[in-house]
N, C-alpha and C positions, 0 to 999 in steps of 0.2 A: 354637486354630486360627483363622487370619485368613483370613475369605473373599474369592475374587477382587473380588468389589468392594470390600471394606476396600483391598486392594492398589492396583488400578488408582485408588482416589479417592487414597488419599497419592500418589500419582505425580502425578496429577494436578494436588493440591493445592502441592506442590515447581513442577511448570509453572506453573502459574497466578502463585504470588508472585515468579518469576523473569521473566514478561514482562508480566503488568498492571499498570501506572505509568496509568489513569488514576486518578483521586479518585470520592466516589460523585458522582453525578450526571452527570457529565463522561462524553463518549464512549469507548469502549474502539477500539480499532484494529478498524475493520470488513473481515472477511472474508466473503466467498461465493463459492463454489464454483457457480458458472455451467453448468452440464451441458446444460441444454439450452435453446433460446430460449426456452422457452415460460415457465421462471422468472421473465422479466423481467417479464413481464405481473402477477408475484405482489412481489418485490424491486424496488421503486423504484431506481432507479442511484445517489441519494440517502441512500439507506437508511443511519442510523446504529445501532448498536449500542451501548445507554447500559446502564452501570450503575449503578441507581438505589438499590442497597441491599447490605451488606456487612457481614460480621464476625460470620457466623450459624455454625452445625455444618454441615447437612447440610440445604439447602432443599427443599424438594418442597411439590406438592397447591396449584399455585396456580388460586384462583379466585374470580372477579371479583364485585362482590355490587353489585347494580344500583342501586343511591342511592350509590357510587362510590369505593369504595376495592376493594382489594385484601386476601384473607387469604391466607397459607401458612404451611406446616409447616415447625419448626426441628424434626427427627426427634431425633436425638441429645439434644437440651436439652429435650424435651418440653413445646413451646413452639408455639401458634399464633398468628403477627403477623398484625397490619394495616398494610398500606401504601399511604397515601393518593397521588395521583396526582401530588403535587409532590414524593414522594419522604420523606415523613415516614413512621416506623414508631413502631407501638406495640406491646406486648402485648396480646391480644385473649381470652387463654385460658391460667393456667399454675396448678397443672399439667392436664394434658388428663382427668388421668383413667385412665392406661394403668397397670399395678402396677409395680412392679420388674422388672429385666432377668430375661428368660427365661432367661439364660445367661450364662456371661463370654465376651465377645466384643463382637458390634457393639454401643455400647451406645444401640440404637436403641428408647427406649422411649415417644416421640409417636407421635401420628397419621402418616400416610402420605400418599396423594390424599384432596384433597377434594371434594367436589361440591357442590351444589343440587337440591332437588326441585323441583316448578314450583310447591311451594307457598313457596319460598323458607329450607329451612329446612338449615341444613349437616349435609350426612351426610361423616362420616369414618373412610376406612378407619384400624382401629385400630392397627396394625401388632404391636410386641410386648404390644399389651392385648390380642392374638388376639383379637378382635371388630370390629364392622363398626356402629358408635354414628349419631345423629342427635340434634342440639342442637332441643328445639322451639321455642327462636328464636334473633336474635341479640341476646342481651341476658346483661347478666353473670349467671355462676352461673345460666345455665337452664338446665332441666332436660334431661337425657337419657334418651332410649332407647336399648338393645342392640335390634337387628336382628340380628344371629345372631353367637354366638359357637362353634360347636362344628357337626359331623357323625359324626351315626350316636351319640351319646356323646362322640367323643372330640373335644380342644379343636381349635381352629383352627388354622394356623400362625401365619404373621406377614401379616395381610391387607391389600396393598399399595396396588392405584386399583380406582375403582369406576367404573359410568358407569349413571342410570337410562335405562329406555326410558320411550318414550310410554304404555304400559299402565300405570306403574306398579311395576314391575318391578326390581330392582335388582340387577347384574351386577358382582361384581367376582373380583378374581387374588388366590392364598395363599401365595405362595412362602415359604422358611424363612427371608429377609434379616433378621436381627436377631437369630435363635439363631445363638448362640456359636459351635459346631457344623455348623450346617446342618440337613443329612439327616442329620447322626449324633450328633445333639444329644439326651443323655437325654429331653428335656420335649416332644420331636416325638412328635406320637402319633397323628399319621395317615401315610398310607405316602406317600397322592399329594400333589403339589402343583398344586393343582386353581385352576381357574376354578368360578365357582359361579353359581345363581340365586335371589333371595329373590322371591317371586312375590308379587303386591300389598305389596311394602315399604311404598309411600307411605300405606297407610292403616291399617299397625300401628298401634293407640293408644298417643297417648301414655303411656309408663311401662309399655306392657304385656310382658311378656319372650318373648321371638320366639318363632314357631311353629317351633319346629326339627325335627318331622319335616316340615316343605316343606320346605327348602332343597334345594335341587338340584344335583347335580354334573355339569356338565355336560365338561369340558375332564379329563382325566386324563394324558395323553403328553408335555406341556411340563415340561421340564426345572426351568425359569425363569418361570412364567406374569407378566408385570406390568406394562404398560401396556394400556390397553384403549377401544374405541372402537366406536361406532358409524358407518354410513353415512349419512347425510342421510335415506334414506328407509326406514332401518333395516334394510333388507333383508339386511345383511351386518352381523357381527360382527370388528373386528380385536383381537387380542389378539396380541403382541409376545412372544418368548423374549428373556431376556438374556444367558444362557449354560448350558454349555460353546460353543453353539451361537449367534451372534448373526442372528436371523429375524424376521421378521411374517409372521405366519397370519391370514388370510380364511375367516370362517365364515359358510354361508346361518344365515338365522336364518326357524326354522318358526313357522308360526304361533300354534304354542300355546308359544314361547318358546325351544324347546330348537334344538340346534344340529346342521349337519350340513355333508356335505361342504368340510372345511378343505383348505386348500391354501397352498402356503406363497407370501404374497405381496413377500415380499423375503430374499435372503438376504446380511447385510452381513458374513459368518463372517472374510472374508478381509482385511478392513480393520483393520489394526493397531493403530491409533490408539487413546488412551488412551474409553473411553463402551464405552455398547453399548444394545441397545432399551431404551427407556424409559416414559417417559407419552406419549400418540399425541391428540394433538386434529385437529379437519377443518372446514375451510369448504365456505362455501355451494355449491362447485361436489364437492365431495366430494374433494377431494386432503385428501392426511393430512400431517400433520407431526407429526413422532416426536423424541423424543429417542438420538440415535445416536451411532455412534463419531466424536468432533472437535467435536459441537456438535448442530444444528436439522436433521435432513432431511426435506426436500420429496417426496413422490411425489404420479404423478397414481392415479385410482383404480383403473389399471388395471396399479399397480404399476412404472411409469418414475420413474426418480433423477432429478428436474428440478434439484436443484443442495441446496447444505448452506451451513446459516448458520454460520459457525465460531464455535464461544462460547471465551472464553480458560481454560475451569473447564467440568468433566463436568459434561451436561446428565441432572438428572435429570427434569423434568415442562416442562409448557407450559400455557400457558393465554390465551384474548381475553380484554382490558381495554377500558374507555377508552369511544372508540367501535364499537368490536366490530372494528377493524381494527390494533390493537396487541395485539401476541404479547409476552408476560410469560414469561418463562424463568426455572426454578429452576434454577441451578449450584451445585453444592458448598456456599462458602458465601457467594453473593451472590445476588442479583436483578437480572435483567437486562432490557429491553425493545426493541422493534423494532419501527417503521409500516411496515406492508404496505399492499399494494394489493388482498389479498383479505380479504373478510368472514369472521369464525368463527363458528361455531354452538356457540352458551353455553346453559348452562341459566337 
């Protein structure tokens, strides 16, 4: 069985080779969807849309590492690149570490999102390695840790972006993207597909194997749980559905960690268009930008569509590069970049 995002990416991936005639480096045909004034203050009039990298599976988990390159995930070829800022790629990671496919089907068996802690060191969601790893440096063949592979007993599903808090704390989404199957994929062996919490992540020891009765479940009713994001002053959690249902949800965040009062802070159900939520990053002034249906959308924090970057290939993730004001886009199977006029908030 082919999951709708198997479906919707080959559709996508048929558009994409039918109207992008740039080369890598060279600009793509910039579109923006203008919605409301208040985008121009964030979109330069300027603004181009380059594709700086190509000819990958399935990009995701980009994030930017501060002596200055760029690493992301090739999911499908279980593969993590480096892409240096003039547009050079290497391999930085292969293979990642994740077993054989959980199923026939998507055969997504790399990492997922990636991040940083403030001590600098890549945590990545494992996706079909069902676990949730952290490299203790970046250097070849360092060593890893799991951070948590399983609840209650039973394994993970396929654990997709993660985001740390300021405590220390590590949050991320489990949907099933990657069994064959889904929700009715023999090797599924939990029922929800949850959001979770690893409480003091950042100071597991190295090589120690995670305290798995902490883990926390905090998110259980999302369909699709998978992009996810914090507020500027943390006070709110966003976590994103991708389907049957295309939403973003708003969650207070208490102060011993756990979650309350969500509410849905966008619903994009009706828009046709080949995407759907994805990975959510946010600038300094706390507007979010998520990966959506056609490309990049903008809100402010209070939930208004201030206008959408159109990428020519489904956005899966985003990420600040550079000088913290270029947005790095993972589509299908490129890399794509953009100079903004807003600052991002990186780890």
């Amino acid at each position: 069985m082919i999951g709708l995002k198997s479906l919707q990416l080959l559709a996508w991936t048929f558009i994409a080779a039918a109207v992008l005639v740039a080369m890598d480096g060279a600009p793509a045909q910039t579109k923006i969807e203008r919605l409301d004034p208040a985008v121009d203050q964030i979109i330069p009039a300027t603004a181009i849309l380059q594709k700086v990298a190509t000819g990958f599976s399935w990009t995701e988990g980009p994030i930017w590492i501060h002596s200055g390159y760029l690493l992301f995930s090739d999911t499908d070829r279980n593969k993590i690149h480096k892409l240096t800022a003039d547009g050079g790629t290497s391999v930085f990671e292969e293979p990642t570490g994740s077993p054989a496919k959980v199923a026939v089907g998507d055969p997504q068996n790399g990492p997922n999102g990636l991040t940083l802690d403030r001590r600098g060191r890549l945590t990545a969601a494992g996706n079909c390695g069902r676990n949730v790893w952290r490299l203790e440096s970046l250097t070849v063949q360092a060593p890893r840790t799991i951070l948590a592979d399983s609840y209650q007993g039973k394994k993970l599903n396929c654990p997709n972006d993660l985001i740390y808090r300021s405590d220390g704390s590590l949050y991320f989404t489990d949907p099933p993207y990657g069994m064959g199957k889904e929700d009715e994929d023999p090797a599924k062996e939990l029922k929800v597909n949850g959001v979770y919490r690893i409480p003091n992540a950042l100071n597991q020891k190295a090589g120690a194997a995670p305290d798995r009765a902490q883990l926390q479940l905090l998110i259980t009713d999302l369909p699709r749980p998978n992009g996810i994001a914090f507020s500027p002053d943390e006070h709110y959690l966003y976590v994103d559905n991708s389907e049957p249902k295309k939403f973003w949800m708003r969650y207070k965040v208490q102060t011993d960690g756990t979650l309350a009062d969500g509410k849905v802070f966008y619903d994009a159900t009706s828009d046709p268009r080949p995407g759907y939520p994805d990975g959510i990053k946010i600038d300094t002034r706390g507007n979010l930008y998520s990966a959506g249906p056609g490309g990049v959308w903008i809100f402010t924090p209070e939930g208004k569509h201030l206008g959408t970057i159109v990428v020519p290939e489904m956005v899966g993730n985003l990420n600040w590069g550079g000088d913290g004001k270029t947005l790095y886009i993972t589509a299908s199977t490129s890399v794509y970049r953009i100079a903004l006029n807003a600052r991002g908030i990186r780890p």
